[in-house]
PyMOL Python script that loads the backbone (N, CA, C, O; Angstrom):
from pymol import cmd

cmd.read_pdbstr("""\
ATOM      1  N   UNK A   1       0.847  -1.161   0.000  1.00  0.00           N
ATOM      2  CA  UNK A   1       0.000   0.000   0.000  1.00  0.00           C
ATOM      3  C   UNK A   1       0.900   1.235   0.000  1.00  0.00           C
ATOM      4  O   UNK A   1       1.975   1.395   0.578  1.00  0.00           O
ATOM      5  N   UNK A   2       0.331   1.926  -0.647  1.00  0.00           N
ATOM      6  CA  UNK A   2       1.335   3.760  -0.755  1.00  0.00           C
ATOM      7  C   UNK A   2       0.372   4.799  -0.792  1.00  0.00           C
ATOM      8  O   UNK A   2      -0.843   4.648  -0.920  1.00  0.00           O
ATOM      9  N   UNK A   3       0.928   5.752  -0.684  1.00  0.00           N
ATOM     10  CA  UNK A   3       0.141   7.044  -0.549  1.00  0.00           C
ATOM     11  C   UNK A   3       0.956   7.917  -0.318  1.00  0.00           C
ATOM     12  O   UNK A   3       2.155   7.753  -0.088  1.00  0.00           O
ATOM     13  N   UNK A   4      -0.051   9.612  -0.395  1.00  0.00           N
ATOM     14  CA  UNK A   4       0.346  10.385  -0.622  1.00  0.00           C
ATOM     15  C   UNK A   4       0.208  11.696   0.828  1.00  0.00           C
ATOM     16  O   UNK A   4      -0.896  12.132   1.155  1.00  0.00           O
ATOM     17  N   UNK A   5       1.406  12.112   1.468  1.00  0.00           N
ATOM     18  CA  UNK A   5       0.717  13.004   2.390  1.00  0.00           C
ATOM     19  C   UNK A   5       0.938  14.387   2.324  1.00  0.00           C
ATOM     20  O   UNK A   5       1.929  14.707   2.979  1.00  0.00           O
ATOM     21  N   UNK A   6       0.355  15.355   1.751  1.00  0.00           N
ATOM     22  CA  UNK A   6       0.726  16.671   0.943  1.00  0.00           C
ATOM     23  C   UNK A   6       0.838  17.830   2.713  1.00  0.00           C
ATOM     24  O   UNK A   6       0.114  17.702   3.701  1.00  0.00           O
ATOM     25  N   UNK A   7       2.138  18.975   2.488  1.00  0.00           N
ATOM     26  CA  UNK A   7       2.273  19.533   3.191  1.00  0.00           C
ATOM     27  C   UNK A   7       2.882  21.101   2.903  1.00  0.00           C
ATOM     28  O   UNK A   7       3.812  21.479   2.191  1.00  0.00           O
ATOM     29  N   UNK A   8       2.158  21.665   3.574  1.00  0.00           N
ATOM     30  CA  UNK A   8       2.952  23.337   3.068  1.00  0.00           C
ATOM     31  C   UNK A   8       4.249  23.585   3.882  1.00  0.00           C
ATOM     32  O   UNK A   8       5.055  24.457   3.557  1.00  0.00           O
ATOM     33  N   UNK A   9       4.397  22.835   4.879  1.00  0.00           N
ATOM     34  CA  UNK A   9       5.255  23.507   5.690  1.00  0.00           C
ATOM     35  C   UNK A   9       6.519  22.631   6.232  1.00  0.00           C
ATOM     36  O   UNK A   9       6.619  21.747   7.082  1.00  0.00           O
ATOM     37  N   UNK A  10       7.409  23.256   5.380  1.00  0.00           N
ATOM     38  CA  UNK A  10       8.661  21.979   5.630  1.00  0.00           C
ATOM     39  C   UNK A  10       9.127  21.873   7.579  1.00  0.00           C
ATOM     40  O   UNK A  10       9.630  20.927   8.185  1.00  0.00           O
ATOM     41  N   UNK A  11       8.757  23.067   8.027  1.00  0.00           N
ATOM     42  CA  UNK A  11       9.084  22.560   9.609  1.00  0.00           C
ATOM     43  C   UNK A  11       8.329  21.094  10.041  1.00  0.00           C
ATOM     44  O   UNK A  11       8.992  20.185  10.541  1.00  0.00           O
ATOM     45  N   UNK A  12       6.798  20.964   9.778  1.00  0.00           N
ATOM     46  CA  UNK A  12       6.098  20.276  10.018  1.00  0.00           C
ATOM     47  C   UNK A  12       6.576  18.790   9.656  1.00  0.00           C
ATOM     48  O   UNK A  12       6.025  17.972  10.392  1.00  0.00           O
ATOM     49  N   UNK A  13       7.571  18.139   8.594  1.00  0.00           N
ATOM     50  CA  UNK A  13       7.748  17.426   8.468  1.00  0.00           C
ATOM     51  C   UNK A  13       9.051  16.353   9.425  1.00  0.00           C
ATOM     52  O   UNK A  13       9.500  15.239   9.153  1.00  0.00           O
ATOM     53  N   UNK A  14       9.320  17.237  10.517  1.00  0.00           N
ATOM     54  CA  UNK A  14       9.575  16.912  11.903  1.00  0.00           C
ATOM     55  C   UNK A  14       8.531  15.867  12.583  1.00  0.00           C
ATOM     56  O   UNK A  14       8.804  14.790  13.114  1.00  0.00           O
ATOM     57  N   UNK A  15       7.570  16.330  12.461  1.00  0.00           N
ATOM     58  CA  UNK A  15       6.169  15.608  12.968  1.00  0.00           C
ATOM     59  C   UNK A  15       5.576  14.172  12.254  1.00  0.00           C
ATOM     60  O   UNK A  15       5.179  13.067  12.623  1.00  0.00           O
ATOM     61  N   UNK A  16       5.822  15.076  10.746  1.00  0.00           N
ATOM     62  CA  UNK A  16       5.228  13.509   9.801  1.00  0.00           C
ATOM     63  C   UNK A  16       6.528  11.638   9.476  1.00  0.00           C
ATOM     64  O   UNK A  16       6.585  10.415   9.349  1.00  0.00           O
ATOM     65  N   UNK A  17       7.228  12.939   9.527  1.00  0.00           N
ATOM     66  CA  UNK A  17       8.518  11.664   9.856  1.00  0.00           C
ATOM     67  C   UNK A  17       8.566  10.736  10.534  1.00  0.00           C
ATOM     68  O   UNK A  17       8.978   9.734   9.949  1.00  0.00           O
ATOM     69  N   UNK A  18       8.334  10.620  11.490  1.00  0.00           N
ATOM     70  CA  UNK A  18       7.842   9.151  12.587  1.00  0.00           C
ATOM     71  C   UNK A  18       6.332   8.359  12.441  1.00  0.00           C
ATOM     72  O   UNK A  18       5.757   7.351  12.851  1.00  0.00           O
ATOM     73  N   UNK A  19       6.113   9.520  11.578  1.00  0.00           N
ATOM     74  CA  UNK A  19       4.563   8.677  10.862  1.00  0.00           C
ATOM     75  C   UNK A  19       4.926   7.882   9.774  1.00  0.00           C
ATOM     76  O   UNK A  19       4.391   6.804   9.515  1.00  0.00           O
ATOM     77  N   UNK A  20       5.838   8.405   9.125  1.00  0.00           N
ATOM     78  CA  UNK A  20       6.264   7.624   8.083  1.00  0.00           C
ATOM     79  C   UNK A  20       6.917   6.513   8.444  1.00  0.00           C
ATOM     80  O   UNK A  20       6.649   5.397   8.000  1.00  0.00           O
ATOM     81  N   UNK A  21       7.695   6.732   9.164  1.00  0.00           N
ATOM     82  CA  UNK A  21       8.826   5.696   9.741  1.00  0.00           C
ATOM     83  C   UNK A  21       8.033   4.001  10.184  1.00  0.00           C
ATOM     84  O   UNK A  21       8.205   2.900   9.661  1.00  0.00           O
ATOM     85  N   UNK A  22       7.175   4.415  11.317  1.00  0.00           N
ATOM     86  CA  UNK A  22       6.063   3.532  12.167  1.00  0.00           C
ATOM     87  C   UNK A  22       5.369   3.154  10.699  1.00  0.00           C
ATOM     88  O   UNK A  22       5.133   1.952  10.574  1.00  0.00           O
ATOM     89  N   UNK A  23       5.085   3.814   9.816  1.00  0.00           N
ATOM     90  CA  UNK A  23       4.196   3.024   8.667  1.00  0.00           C
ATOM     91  C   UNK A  23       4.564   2.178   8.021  1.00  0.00           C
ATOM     92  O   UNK A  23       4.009   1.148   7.637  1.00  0.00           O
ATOM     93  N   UNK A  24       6.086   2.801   7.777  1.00  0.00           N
ATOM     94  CA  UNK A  24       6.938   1.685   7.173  1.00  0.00           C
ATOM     95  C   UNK A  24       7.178   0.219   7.775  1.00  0.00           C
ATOM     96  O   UNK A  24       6.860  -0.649   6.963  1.00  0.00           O
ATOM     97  N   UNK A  25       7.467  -0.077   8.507  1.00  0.00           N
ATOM     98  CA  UNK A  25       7.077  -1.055  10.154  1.00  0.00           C
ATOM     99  C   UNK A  25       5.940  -1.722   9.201  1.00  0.00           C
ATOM    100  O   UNK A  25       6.290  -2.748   8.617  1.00  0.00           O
ATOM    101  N   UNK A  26       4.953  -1.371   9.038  1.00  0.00           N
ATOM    102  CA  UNK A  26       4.158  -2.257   8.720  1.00  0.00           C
ATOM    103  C   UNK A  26       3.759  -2.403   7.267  1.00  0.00           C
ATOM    104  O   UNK A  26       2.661  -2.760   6.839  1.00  0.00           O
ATOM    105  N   UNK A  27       4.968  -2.027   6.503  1.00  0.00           N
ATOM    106  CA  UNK A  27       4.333  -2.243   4.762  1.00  0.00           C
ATOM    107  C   UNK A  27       3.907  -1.624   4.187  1.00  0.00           C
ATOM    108  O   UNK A  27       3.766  -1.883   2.991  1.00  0.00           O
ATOM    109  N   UNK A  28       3.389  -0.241   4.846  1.00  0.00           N
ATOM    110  CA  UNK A  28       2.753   0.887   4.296  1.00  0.00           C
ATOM    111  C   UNK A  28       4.128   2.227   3.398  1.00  0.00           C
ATOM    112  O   UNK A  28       5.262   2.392   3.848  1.00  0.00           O
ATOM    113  N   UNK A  29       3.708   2.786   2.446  1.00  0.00           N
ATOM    114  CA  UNK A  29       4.604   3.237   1.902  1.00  0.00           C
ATOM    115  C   UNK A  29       3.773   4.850   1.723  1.00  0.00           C
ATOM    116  O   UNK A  29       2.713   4.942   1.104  1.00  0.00           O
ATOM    117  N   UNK A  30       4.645   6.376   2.548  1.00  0.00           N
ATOM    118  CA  UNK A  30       4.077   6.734   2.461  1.00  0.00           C
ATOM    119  C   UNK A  30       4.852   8.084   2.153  1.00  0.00           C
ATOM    120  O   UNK A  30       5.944   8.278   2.686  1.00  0.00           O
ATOM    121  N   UNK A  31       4.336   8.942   1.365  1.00  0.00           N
ATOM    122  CA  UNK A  31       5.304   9.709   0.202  1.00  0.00           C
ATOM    123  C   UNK A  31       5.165  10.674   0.718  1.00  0.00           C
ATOM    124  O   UNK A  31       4.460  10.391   1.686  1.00  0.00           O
ATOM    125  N   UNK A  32       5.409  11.903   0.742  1.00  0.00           N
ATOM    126  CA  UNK A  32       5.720  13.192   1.452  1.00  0.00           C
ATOM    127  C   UNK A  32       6.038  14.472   0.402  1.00  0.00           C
ATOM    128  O   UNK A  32       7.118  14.782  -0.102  1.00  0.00           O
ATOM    129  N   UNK A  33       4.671  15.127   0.246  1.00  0.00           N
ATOM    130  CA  UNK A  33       4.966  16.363  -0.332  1.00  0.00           C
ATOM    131  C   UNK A  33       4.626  17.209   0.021  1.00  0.00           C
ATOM    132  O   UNK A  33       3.509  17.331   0.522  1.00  0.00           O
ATOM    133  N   UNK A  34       5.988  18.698  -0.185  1.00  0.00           N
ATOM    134  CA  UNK A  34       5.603  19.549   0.465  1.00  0.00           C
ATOM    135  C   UNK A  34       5.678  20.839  -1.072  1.00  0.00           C
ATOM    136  O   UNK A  34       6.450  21.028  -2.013  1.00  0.00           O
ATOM    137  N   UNK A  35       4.391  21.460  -0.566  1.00  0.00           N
ATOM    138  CA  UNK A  35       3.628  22.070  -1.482  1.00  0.00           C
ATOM    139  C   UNK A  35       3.507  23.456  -1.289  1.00  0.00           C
ATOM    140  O   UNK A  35       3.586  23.678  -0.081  1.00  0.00           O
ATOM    141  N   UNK A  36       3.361  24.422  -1.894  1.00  0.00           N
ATOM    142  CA  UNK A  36       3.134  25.965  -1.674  1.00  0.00           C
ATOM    143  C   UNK A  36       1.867  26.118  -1.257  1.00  0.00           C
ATOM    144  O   UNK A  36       0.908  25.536  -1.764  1.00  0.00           O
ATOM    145  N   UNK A  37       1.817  26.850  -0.387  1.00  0.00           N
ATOM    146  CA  UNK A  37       0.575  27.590   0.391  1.00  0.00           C
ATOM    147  C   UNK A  37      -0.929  27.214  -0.317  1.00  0.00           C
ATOM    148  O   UNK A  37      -1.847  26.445  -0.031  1.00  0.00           O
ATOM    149  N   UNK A  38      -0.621  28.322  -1.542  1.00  0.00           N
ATOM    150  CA  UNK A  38      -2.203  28.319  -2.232  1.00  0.00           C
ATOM    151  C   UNK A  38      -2.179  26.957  -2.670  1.00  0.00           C
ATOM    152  O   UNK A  38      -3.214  26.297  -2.578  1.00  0.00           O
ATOM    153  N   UNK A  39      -0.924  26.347  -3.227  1.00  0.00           N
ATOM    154  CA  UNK A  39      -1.416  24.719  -4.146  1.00  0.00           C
ATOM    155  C   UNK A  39      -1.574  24.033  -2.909  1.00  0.00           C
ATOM    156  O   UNK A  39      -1.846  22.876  -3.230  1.00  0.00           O
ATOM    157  N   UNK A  40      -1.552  24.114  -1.759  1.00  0.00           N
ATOM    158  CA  UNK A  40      -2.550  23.255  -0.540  1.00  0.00           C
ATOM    159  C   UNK A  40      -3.849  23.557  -0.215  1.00  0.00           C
ATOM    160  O   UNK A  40      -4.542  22.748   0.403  1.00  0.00           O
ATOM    161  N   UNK A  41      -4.297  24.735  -0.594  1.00  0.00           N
ATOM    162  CA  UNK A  41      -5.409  25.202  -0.467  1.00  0.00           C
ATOM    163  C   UNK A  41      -6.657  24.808  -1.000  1.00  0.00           C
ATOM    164  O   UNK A  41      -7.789  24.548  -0.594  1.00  0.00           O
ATOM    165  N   UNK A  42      -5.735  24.888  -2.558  1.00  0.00           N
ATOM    166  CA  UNK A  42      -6.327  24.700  -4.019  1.00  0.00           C
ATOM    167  C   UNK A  42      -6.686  23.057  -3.812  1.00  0.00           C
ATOM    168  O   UNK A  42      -7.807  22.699  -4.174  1.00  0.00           O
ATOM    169  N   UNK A  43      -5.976  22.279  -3.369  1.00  0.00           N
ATOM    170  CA  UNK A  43      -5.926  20.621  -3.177  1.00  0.00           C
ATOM    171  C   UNK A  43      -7.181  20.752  -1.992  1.00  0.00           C
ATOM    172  O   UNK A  43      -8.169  20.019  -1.945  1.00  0.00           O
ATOM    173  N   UNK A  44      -6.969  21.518  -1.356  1.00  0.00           N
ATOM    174  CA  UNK A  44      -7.860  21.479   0.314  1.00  0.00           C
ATOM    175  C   UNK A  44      -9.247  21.356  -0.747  1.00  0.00           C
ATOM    176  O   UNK A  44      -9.433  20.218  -1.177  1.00  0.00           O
ATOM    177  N   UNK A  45      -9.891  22.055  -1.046  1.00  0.00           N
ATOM    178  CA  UNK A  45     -10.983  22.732  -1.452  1.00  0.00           C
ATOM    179  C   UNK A  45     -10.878  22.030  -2.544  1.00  0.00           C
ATOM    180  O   UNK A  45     -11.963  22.084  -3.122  1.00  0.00           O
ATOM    181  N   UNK A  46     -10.083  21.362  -3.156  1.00  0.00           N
ATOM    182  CA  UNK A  46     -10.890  20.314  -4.278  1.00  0.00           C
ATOM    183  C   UNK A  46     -11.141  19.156  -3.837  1.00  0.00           C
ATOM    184  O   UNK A  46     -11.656  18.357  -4.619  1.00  0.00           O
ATOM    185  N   UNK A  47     -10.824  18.711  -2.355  1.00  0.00           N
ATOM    186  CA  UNK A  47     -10.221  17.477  -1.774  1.00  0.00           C
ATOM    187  C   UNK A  47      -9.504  16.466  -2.857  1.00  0.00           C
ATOM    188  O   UNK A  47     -10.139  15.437  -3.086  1.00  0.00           O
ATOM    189  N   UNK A  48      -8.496  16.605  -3.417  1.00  0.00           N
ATOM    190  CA  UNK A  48      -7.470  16.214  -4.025  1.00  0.00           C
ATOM    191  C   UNK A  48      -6.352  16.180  -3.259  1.00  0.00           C
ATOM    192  O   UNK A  48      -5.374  16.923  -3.342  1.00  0.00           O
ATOM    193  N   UNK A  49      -6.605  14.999  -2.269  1.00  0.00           N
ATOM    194  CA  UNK A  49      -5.471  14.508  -2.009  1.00  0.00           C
ATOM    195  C   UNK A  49      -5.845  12.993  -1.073  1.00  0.00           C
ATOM    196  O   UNK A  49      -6.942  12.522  -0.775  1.00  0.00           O
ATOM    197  N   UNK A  50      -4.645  12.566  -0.816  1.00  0.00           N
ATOM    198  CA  UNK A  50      -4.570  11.301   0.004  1.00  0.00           C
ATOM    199  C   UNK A  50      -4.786  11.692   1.652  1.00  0.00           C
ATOM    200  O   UNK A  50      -5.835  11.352   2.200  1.00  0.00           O
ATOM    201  N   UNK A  51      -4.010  12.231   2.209  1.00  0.00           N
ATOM    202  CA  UNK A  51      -3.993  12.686   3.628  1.00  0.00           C
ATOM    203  C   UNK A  51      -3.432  14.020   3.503  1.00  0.00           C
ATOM    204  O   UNK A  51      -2.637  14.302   2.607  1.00  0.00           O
ATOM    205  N   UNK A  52      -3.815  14.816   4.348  1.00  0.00           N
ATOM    206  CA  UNK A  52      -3.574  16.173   4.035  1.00  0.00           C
ATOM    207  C   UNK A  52      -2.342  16.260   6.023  1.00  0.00           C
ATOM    208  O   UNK A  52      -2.397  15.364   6.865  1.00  0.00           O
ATOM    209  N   UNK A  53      -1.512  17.476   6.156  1.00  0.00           N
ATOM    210  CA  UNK A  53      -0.824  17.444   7.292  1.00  0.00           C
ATOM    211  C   UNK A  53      -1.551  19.111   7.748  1.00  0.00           C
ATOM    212  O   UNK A  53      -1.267  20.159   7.168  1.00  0.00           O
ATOM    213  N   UNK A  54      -2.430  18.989   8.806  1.00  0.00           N
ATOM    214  CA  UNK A  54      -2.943  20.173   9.360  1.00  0.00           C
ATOM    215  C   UNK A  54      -3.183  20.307  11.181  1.00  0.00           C
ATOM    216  O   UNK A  54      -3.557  19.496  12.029  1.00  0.00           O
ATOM    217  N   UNK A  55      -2.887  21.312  11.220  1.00  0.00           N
ATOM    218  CA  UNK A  55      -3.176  21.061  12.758  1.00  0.00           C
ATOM    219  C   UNK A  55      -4.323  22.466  13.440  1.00  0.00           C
ATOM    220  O   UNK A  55      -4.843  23.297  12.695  1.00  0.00           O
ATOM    221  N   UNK A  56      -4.432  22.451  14.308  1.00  0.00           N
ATOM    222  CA  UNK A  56      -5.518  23.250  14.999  1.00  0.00           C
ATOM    223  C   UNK A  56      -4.915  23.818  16.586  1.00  0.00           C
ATOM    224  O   UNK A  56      -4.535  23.151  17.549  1.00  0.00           O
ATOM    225  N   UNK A  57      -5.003  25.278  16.410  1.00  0.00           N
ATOM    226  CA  UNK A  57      -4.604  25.859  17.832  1.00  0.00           C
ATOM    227  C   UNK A  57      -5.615  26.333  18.360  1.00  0.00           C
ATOM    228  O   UNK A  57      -6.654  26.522  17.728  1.00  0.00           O
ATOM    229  N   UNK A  58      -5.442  26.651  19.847  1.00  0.00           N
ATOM    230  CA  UNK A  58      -6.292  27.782  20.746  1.00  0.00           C
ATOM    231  C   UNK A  58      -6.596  29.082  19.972  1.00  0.00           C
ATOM    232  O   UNK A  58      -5.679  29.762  19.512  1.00  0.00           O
ATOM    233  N   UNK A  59      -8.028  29.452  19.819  1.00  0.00           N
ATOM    234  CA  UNK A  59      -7.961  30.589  18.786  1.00  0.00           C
ATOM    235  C   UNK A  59      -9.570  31.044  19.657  1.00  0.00           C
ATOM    236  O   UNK A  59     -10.644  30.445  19.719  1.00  0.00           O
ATOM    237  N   UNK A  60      -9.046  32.529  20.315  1.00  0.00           N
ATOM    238  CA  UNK A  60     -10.236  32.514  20.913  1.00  0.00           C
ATOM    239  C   UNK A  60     -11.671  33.463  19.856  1.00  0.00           C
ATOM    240  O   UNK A  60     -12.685  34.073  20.196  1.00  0.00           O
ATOM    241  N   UNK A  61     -11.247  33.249  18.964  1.00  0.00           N
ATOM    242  CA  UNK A  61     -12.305  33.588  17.680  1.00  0.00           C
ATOM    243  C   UNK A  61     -13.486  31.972  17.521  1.00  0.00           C
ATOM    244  O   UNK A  61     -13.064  30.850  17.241  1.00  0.00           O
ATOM    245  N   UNK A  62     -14.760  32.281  17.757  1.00  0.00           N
ATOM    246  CA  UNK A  62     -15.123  31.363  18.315  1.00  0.00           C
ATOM    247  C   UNK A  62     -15.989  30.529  16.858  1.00  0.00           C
ATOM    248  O   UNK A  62     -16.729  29.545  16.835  1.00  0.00           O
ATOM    249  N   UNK A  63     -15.474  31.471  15.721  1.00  0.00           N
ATOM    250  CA  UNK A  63     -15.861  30.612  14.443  1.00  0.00           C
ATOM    251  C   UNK A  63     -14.994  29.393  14.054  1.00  0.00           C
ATOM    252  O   UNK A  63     -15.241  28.560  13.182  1.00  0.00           O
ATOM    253  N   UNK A  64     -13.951  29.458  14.861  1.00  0.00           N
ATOM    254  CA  UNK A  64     -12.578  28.233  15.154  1.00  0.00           C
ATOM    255  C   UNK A  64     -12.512  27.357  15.872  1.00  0.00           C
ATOM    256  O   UNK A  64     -11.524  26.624  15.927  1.00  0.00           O
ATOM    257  N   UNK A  65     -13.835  27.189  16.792  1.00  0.00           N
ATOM    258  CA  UNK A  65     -13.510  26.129  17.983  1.00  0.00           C
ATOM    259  C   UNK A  65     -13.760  24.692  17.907  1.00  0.00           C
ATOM    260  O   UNK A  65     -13.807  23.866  18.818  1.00  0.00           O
ATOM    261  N   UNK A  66     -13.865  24.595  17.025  1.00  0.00           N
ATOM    262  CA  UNK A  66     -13.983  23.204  16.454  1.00  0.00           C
ATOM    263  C   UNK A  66     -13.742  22.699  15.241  1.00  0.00           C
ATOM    264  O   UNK A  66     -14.021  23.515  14.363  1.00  0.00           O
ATOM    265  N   UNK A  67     -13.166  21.257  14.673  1.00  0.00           N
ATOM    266  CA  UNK A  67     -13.199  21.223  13.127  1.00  0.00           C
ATOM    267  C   UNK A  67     -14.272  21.582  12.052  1.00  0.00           C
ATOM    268  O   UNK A  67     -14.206  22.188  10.983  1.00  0.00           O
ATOM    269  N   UNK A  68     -15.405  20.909  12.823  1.00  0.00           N
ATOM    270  CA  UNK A  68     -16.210  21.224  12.138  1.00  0.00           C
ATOM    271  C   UNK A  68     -17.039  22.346  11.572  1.00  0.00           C
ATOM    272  O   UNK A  68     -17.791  22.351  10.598  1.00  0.00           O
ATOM    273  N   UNK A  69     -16.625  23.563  12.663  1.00  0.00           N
ATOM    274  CA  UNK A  69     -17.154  24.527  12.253  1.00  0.00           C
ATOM    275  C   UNK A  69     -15.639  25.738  11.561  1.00  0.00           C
ATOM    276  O   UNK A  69     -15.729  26.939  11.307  1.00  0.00           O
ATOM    277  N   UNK A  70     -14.454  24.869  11.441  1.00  0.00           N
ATOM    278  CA  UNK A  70     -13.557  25.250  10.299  1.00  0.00           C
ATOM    279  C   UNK A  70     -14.430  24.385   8.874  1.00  0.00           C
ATOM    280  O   UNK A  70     -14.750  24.810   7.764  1.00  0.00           O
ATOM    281  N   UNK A  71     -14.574  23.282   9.401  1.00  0.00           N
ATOM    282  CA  UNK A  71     -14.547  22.893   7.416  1.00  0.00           C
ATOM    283  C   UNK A  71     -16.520  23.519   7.122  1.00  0.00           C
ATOM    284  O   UNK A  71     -17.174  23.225   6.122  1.00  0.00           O
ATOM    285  N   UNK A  72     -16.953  24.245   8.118  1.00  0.00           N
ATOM    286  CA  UNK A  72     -18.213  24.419   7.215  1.00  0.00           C
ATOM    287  C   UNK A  72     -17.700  26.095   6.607  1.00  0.00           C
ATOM    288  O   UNK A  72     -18.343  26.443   5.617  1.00  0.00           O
ATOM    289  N   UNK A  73     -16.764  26.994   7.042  1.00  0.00           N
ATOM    290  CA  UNK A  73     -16.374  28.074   7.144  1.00  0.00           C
ATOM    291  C   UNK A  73     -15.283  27.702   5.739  1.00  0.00           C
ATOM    292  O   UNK A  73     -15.203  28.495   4.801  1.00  0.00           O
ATOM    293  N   UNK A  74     -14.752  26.831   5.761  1.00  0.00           N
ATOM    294  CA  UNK A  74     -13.705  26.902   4.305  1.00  0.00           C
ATOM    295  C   UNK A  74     -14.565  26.054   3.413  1.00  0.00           C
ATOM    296  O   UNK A  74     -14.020  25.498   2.459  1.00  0.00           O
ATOM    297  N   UNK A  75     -15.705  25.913   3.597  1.00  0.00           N
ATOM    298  CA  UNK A  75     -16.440  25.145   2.069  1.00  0.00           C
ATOM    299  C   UNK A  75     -17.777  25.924   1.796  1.00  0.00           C
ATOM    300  O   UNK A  75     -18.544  25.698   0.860  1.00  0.00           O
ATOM    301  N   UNK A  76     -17.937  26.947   2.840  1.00  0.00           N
ATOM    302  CA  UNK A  76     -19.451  27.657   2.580  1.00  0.00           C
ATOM    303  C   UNK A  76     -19.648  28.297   1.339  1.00  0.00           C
ATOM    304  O   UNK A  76     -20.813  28.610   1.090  1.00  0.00           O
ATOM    305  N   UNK A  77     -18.466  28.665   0.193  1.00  0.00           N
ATOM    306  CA  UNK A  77     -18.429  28.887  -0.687  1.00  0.00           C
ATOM    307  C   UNK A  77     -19.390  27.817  -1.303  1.00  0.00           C
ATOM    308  O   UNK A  77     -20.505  28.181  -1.677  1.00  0.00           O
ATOM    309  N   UNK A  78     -18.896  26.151  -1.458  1.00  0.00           N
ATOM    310  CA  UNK A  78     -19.216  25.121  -2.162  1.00  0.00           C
ATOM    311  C   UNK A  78     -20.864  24.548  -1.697  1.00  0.00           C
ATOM    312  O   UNK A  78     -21.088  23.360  -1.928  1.00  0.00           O
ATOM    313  N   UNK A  79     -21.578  25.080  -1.288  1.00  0.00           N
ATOM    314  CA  UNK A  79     -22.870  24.578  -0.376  1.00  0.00           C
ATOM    315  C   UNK A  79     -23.686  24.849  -1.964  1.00  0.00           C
ATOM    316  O   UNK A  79     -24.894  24.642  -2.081  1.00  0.00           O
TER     317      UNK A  79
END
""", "prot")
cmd.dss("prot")
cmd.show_as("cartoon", "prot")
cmd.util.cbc("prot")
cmd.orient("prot")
């Protein structure tokens, strides 16, 4: 099995590295790209991709406090 895990931010791949590593462990093969800002965006919002690398902070803006009310806020365009 292989795949694809798309990323904007080369610090972040500190993090995905032991994901990869542990996957490998079990046969899984898993590819690592790191991508410019908007062409993650552009992938976000087409969902064109395999696994995407994103994370979520304390944000006391309260249209943020949850995933779900990020992905209804980055697709309300697409409704």
């Amino acid at each position: 099995m292989e795949f694809e895990l798309i990323n904007y931010s080369p610090s972040t791949e500190r993090v995905i590295i032991p994901l990869q590593q542990n996957l490998e462990r079990m046969g899984i093969t898993l590819n690592i790209r790191t991508i410019d800002p908007t062409q993650y965006l552009n992938r976000l919002r087409d969902r064109d991709f395999d696994m995407i690398s994103q994370g979520f902070a304390a944000n006391a803006d309260s249209r943020f406090r949850s995933p779900a009310a990020m992905a209804q806020r980055l697709y309300r365009f697409n409704l």
